[in-house]
CHARMM-style PDB file with segment names, atoms N, HN, CA, C and O in Angstrom:
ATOM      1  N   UNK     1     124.872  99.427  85.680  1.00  0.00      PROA
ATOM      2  CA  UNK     1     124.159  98.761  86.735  1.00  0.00      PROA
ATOM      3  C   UNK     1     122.950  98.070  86.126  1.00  0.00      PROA
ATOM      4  O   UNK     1     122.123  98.797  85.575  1.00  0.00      PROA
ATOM      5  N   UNK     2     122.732  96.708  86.156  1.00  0.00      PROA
ATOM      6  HN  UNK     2     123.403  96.117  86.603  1.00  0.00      PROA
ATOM      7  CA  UNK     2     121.264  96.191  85.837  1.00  0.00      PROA
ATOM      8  C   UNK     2     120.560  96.026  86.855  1.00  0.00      PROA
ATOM      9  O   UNK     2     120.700  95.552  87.982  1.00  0.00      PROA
ATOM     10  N   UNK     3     119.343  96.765  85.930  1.00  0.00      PROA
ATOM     11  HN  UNK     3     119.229  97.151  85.015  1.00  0.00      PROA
ATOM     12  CA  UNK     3     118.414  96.902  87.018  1.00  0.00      PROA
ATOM     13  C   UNK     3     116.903  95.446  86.732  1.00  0.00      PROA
ATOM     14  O   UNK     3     115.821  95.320  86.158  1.00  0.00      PROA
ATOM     15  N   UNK     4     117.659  94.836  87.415  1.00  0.00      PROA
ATOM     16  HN  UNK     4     118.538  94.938  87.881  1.00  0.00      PROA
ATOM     17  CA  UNK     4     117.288  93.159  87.640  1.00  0.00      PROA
ATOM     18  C   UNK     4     116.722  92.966  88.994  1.00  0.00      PROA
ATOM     19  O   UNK     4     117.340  93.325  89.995  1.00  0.00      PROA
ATOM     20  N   UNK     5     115.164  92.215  89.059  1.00  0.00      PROA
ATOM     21  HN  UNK     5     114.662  91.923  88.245  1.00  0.00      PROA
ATOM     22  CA  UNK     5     115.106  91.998  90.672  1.00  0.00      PROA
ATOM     23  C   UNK     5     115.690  90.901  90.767  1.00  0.00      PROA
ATOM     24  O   UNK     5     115.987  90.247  89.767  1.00  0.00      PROA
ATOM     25  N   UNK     6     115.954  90.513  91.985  1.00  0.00      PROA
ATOM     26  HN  UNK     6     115.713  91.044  92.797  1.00  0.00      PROA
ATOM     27  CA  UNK     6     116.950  89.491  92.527  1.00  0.00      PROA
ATOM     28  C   UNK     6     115.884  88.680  93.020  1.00  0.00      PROA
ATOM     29  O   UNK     6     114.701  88.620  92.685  1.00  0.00      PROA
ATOM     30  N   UNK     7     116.534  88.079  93.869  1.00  0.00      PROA
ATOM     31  HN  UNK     7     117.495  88.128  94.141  1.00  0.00      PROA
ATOM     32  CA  UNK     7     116.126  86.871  95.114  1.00  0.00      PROA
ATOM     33  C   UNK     7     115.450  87.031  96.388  1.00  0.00      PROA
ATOM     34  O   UNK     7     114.788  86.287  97.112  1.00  0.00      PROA
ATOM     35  N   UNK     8     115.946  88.605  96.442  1.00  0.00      PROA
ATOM     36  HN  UNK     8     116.484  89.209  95.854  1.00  0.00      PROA
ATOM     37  CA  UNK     8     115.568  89.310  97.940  1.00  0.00      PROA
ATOM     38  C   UNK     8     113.946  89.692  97.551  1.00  0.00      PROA
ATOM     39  O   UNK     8     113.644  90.777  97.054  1.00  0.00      PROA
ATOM     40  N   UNK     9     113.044  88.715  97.834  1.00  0.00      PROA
ATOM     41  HN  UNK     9     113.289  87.834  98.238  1.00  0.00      PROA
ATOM     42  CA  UNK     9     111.947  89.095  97.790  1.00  0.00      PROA
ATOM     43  C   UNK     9     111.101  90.516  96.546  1.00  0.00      PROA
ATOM     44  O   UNK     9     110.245  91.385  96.711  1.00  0.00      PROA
ATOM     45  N   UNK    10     112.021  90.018  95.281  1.00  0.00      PROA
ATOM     46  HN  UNK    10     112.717  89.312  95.147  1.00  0.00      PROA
ATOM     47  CA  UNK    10     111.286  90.980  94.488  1.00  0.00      PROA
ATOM     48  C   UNK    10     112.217  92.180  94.717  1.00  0.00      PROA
ATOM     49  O   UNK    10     111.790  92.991  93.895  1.00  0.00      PROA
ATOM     50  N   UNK    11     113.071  92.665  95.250  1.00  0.00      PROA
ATOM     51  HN  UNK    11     113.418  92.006  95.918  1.00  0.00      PROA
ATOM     52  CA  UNK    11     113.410  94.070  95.690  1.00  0.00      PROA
ATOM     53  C   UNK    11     114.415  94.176  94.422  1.00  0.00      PROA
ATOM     54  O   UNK    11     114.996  93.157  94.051  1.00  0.00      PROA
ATOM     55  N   UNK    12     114.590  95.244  93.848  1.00  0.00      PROA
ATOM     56  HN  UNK    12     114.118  96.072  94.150  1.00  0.00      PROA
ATOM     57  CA  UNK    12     115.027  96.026  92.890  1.00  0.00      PROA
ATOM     58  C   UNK    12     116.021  97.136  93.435  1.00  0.00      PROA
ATOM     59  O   UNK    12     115.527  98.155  93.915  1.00  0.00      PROA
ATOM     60  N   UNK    13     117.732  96.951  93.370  1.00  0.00      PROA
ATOM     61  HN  UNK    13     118.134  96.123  92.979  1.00  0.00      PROA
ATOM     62  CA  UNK    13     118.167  98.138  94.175  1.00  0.00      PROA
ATOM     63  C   UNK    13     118.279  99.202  93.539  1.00  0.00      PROA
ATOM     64  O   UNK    13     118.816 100.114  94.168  1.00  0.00      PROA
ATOM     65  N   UNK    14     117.985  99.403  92.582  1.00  0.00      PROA
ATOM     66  HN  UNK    14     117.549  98.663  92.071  1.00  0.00      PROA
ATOM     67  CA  UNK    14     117.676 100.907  91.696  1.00  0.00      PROA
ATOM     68  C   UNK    14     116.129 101.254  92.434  1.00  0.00      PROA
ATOM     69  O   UNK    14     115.998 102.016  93.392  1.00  0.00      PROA
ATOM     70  N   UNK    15     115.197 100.635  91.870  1.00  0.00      PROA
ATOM     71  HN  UNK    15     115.304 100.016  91.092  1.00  0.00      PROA
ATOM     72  CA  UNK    15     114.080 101.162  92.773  1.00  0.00      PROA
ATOM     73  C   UNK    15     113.848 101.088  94.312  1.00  0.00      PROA
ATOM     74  O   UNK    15     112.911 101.806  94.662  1.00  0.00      PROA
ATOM     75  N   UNK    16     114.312 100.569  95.084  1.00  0.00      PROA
ATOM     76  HN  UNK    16     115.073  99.985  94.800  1.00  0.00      PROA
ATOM     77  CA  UNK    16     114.640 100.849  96.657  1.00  0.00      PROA
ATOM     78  C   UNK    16     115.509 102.194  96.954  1.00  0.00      PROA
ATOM     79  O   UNK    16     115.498 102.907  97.957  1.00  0.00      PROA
ATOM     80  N   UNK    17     116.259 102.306  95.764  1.00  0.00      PROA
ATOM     81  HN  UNK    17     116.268 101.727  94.949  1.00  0.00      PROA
ATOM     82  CA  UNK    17     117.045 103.792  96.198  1.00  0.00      PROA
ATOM     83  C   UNK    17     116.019 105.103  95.155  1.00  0.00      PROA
ATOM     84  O   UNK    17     116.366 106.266  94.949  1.00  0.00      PROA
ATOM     85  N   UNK    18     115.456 104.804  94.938  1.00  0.00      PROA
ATOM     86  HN  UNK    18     115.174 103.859  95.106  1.00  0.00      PROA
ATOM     87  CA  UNK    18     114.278 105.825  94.141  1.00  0.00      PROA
ATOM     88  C   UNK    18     113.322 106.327  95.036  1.00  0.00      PROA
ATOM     89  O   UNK    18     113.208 107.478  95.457  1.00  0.00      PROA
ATOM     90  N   UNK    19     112.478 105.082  95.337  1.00  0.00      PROA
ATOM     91  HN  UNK    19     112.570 104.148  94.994  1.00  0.00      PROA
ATOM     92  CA  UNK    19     111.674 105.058  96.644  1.00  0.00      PROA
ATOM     93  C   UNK    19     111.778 104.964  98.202  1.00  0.00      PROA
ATOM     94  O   UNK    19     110.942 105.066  99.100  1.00  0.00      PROA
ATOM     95  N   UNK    20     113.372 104.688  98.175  1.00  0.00      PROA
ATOM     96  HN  UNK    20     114.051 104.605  97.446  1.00  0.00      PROA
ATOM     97  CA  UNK    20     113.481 104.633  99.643  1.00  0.00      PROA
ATOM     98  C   UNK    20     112.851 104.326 100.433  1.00  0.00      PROA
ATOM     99  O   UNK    20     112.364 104.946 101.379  1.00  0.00      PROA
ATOM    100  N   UNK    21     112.753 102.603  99.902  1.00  0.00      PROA
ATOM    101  HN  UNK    21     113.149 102.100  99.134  1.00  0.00      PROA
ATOM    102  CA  UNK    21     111.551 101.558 101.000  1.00  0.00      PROA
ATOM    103  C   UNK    21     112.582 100.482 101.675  1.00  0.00      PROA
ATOM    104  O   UNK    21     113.567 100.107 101.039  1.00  0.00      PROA
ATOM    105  N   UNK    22     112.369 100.109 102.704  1.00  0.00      PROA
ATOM    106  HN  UNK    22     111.569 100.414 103.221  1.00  0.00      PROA
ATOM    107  CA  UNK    22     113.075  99.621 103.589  1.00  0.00      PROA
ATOM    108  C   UNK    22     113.689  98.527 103.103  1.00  0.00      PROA
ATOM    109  O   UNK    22     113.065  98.093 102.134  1.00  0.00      PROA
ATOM    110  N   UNK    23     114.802  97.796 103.405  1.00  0.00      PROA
ATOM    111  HN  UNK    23     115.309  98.148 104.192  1.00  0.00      PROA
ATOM    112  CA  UNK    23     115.072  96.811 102.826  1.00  0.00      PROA
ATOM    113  C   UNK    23     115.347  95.857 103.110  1.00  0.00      PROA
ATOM    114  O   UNK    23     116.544  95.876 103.397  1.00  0.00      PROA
ATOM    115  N   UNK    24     114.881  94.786 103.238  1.00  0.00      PROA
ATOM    116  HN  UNK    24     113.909  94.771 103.005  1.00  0.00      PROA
ATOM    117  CA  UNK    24     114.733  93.238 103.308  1.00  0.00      PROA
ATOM    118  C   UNK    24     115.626  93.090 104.557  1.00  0.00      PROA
ATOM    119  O   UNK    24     115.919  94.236 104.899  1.00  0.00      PROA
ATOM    120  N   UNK    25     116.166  92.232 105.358  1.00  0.00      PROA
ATOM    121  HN  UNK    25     115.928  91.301 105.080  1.00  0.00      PROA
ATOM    122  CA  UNK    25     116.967  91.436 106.169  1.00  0.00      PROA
ATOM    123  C   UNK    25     117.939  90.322 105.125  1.00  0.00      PROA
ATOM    124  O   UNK    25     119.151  90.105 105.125  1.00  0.00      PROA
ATOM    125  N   UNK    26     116.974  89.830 104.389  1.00  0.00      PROA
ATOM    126  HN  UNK    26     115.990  90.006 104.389  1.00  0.00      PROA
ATOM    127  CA  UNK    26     117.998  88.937 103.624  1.00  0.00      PROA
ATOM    128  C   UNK    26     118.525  89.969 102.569  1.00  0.00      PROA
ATOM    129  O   UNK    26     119.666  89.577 102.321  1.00  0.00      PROA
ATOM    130  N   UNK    27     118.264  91.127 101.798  1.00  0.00      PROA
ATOM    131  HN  UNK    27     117.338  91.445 102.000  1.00  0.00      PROA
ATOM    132  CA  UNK    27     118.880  92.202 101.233  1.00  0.00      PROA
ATOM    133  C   UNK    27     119.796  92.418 101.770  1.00  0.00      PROA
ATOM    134  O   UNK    27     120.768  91.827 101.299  1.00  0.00      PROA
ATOM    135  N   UNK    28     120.052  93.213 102.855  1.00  0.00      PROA
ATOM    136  HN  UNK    28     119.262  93.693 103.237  1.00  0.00      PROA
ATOM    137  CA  UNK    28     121.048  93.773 103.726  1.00  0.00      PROA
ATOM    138  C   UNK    28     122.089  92.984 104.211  1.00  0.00      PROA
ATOM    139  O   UNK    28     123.211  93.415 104.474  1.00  0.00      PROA
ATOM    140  N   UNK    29     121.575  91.370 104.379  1.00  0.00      PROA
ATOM    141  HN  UNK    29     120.663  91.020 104.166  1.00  0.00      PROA
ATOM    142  CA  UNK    29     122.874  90.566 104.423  1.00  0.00      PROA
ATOM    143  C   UNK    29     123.852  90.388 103.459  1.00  0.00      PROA
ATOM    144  O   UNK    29     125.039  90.356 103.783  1.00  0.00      PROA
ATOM    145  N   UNK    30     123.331  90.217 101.814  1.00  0.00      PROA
ATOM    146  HN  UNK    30     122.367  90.243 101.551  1.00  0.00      PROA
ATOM    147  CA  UNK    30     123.731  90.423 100.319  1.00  0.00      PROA
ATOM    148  C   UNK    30     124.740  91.543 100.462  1.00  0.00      PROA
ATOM    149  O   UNK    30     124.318  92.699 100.437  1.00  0.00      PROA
ATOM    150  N   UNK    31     126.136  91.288 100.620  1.00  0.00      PROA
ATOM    151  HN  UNK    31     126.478  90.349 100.641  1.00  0.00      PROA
ATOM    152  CA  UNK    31     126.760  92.286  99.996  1.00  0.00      PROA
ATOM    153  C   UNK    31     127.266  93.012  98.383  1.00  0.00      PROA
ATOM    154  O   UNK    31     128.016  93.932  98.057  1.00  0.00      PROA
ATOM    155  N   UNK    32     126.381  92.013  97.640  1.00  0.00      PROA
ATOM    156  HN  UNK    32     125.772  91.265  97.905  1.00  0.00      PROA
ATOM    157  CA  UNK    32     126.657  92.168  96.223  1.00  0.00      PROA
ATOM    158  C   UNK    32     125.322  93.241  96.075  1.00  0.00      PROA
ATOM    159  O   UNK    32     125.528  94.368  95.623  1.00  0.00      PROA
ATOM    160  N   UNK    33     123.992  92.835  96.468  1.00  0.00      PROA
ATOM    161  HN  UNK    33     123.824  91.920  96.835  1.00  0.00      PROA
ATOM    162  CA  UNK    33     123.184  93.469  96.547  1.00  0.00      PROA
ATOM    163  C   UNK    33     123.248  95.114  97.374  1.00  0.00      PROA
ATOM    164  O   UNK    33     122.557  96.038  96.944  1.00  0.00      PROA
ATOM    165  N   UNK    34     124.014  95.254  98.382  1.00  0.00      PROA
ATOM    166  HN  UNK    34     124.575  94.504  98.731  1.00  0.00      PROA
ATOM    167  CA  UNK    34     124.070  96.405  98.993  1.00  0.00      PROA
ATOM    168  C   UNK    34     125.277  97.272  98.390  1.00  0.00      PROA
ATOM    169  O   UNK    34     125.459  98.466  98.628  1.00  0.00      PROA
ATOM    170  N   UNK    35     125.995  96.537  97.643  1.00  0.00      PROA
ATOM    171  HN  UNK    35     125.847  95.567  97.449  1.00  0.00      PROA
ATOM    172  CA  UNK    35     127.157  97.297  97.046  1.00  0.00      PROA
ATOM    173  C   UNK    35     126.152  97.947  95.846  1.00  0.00      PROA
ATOM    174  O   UNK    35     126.292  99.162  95.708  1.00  0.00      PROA
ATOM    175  N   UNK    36     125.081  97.251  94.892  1.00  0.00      PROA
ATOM    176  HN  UNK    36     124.967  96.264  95.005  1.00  0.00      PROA
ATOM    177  CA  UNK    36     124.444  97.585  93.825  1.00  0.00      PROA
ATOM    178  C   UNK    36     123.591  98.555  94.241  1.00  0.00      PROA
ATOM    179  O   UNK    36     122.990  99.188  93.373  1.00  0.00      PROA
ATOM    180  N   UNK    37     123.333  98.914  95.890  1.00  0.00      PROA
ATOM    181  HN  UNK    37     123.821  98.399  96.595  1.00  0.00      PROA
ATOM    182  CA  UNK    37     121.793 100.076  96.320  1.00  0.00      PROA
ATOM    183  C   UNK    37     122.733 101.251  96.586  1.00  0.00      PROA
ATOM    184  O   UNK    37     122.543 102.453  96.398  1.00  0.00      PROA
ATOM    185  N   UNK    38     123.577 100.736  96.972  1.00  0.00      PROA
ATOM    186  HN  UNK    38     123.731  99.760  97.125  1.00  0.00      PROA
ATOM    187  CA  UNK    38     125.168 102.120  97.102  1.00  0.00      PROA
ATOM    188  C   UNK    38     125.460 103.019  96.208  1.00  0.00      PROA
ATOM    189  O   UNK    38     125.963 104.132  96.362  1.00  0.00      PROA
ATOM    190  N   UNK    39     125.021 102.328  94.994  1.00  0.00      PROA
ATOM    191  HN  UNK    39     124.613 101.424  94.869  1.00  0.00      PROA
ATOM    192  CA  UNK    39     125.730 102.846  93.493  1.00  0.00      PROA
ATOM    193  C   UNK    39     124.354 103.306  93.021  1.00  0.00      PROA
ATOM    194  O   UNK    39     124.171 104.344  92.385  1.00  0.00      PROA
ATOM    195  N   UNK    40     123.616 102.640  93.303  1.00  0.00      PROA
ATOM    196  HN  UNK    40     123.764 101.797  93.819  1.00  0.00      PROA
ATOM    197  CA  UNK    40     122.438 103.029  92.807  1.00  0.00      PROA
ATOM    198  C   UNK    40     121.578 104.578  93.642  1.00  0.00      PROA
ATOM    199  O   UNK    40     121.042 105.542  93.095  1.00  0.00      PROA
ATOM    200  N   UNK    41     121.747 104.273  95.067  1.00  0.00      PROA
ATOM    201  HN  UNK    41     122.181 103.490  95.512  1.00  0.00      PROA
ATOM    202  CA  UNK    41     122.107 105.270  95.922  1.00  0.00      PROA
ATOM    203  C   UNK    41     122.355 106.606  95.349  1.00  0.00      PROA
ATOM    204  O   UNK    41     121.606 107.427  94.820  1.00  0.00      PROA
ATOM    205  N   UNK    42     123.319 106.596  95.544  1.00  0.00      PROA
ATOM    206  HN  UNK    42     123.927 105.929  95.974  1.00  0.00      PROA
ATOM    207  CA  UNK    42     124.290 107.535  94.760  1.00  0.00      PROA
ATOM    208  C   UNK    42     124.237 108.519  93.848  1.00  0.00      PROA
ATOM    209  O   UNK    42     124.464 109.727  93.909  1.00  0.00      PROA
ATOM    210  N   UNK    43     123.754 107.485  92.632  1.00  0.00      PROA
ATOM    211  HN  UNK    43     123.570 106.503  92.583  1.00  0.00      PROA
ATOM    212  CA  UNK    43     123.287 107.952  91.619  1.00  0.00      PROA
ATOM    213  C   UNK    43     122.065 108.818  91.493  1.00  0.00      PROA
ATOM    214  O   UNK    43     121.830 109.860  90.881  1.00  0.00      PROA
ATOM    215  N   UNK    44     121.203 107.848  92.466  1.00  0.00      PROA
ATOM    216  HN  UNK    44     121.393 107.002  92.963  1.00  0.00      PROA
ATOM    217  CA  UNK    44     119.866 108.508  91.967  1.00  0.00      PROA
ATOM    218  C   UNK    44     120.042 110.142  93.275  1.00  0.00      PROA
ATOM    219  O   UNK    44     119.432 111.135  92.879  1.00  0.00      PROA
ATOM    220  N   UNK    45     120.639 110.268  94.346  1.00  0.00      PROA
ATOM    221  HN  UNK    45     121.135 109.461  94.667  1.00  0.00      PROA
ATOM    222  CA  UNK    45     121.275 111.912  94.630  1.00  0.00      PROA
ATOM    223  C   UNK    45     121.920 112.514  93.777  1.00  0.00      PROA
ATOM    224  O   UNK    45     121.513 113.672  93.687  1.00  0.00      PROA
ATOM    225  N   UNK    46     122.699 112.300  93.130  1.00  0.00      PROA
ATOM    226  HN  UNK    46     123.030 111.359  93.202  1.00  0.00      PROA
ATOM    227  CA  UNK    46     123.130 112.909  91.944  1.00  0.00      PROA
ATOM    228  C   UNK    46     122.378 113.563  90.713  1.00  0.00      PROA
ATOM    229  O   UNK    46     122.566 114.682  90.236  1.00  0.00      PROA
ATOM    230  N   UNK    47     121.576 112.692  90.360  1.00  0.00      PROA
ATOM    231  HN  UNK    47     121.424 111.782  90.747  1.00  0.00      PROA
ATOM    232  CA  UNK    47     120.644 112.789  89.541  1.00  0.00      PROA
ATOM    233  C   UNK    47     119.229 114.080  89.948  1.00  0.00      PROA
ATOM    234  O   UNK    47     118.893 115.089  89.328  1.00  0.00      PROA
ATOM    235  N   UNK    48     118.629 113.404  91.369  1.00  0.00      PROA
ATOM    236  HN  UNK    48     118.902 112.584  91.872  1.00  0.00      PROA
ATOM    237  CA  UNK    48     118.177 114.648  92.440  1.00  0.00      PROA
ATOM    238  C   UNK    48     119.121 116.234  92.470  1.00  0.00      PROA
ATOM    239  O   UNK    48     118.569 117.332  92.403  1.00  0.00      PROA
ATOM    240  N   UNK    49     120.226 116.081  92.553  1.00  0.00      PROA
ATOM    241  HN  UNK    49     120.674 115.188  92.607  1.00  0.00      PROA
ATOM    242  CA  UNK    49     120.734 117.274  92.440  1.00  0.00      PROA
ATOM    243  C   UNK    49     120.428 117.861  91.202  1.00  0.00      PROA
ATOM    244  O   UNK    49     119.464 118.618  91.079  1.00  0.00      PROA
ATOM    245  N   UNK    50     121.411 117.478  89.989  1.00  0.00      PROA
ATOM    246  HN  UNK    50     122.194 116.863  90.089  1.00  0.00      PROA
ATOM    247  CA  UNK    50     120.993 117.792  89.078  1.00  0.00      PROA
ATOM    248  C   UNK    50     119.771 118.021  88.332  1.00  0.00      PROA
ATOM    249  O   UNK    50     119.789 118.560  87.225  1.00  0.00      PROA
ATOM    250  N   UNK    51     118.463 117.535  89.034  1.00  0.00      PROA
ATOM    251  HN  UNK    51     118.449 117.097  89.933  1.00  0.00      PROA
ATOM    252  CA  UNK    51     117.078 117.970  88.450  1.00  0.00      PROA
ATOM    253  C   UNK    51     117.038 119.460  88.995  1.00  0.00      PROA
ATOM    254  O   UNK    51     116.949 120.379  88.181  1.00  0.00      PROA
ATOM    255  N   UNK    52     117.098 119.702  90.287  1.00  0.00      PROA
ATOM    256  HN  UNK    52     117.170 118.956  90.949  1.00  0.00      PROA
ATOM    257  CA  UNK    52     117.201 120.659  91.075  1.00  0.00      PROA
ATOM    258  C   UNK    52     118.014 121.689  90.349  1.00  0.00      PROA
ATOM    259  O   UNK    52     117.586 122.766  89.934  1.00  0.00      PROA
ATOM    260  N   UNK    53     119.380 121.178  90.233  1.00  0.00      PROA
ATOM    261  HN  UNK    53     119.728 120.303  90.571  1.00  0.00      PROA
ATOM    262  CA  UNK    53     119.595 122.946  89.113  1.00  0.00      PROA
ATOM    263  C   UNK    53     119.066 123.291  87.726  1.00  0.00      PROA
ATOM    264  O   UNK    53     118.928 124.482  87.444  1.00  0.00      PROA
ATOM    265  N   UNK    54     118.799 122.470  86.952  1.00  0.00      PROA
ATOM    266  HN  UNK    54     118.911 121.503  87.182  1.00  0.00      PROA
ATOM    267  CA  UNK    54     118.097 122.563  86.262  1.00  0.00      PROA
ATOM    268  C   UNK    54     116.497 123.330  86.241  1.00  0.00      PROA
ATOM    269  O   UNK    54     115.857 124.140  85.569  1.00  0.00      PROA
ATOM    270  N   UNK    55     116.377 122.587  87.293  1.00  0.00      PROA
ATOM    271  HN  UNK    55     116.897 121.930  87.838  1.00  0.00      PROA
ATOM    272  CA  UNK    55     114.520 123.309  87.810  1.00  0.00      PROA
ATOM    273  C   UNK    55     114.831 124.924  88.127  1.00  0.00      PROA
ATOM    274  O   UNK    55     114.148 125.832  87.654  1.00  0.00      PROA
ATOM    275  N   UNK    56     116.035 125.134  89.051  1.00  0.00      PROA
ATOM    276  HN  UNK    56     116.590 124.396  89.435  1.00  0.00      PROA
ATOM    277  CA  UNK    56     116.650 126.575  89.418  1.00  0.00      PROA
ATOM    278  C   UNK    56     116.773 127.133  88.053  1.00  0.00      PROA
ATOM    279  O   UNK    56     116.177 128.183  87.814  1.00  0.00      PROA
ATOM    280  N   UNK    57     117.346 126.665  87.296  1.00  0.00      PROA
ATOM    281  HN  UNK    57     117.831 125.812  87.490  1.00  0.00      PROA
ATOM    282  CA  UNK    57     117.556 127.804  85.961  1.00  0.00      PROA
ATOM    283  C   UNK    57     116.628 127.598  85.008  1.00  0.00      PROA
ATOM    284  O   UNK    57     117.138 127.724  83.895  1.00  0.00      PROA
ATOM    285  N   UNK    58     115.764 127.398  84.981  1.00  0.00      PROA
ATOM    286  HN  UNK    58     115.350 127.296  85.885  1.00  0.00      PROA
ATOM    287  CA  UNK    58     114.620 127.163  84.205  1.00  0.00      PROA
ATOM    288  C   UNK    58     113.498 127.818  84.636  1.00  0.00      PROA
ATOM    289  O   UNK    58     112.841 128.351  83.741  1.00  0.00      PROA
ATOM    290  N   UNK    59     112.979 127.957  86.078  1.00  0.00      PROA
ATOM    291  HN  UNK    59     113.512 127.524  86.804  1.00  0.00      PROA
ATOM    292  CA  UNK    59     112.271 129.022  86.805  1.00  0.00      PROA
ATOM    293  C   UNK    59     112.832 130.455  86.988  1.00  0.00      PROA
ATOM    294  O   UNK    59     112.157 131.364  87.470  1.00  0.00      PROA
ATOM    295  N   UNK    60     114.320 130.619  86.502  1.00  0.00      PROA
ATOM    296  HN  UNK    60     114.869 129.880  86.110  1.00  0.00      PROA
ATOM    297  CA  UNK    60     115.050 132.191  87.044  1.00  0.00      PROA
ATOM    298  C   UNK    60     114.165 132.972  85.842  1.00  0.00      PROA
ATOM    299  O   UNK    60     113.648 132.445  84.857  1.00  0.00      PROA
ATOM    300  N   UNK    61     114.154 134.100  86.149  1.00  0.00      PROA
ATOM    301  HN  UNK    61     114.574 134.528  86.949  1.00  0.00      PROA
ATOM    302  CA  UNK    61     113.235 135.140  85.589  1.00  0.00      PROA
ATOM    303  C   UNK    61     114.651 135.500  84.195  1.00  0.00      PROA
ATOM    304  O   UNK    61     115.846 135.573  84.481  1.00  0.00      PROA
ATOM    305  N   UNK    62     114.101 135.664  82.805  1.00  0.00      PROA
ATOM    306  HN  UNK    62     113.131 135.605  82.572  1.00  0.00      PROA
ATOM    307  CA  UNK    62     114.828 135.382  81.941  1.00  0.00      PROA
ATOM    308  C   UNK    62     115.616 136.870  81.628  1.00  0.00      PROA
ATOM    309  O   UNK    62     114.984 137.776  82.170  1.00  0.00      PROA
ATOM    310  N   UNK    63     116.661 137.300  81.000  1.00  0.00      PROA
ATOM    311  HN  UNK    63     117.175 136.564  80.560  1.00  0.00      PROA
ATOM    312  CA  UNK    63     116.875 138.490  80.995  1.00  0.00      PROA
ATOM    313  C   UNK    63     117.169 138.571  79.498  1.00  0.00      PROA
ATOM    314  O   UNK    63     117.594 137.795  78.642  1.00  0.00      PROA
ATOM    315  N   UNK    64     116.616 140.300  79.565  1.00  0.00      PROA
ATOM    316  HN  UNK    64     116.271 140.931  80.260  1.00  0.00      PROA
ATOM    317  CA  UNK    64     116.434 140.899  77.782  1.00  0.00      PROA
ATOM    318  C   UNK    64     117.463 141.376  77.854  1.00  0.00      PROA
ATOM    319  O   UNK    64     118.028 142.066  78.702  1.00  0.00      PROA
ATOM    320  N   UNK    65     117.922 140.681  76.168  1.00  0.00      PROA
ATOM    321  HN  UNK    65     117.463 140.121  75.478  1.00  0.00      PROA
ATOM    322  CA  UNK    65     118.702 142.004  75.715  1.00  0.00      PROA
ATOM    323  C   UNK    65     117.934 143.116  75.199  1.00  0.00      PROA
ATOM    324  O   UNK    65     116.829 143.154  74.659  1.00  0.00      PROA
ATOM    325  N   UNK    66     119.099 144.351  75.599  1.00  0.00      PROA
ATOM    326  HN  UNK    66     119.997 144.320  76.038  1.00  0.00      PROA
ATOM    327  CA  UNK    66     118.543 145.766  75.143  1.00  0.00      PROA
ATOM    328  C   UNK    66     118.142 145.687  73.458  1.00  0.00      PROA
ATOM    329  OT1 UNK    66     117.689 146.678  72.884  1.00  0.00      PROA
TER     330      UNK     66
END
């Protein structure tokens, strides 16, 4: 995915799906652009998940061997 701003007023669909800031009227008409916030979307929940287990097993209380 390149993360290129476009035409839509500066908007970036990797960073609109990071920040989850509203998005344009002429964005939302762009279906090339809304297919790219989809994926980008996506990703960046994925990515959210995966920080999250990571953070879980990294805070678990560590266990000794005997």
């Amino acid at each position: 995915m390149a993360a290129e701003r476009n035409e839509h007023d500066g908007v970036d669909a990797l960073m609109a799906a990071i920040t989850d800031e509203p998005l344009p009227d002429a964005a939302r008409a762009d279906a090339g652009f809304m297919a790219e916030h989809a994926t980008a979307t996506a990703e960046v929940a994925l990515l959210r998940e995966q920080l999250g287990i990571i953070g879980q097993a990294l805070s678990a209380p560590r266990h000794r061997n005997p």
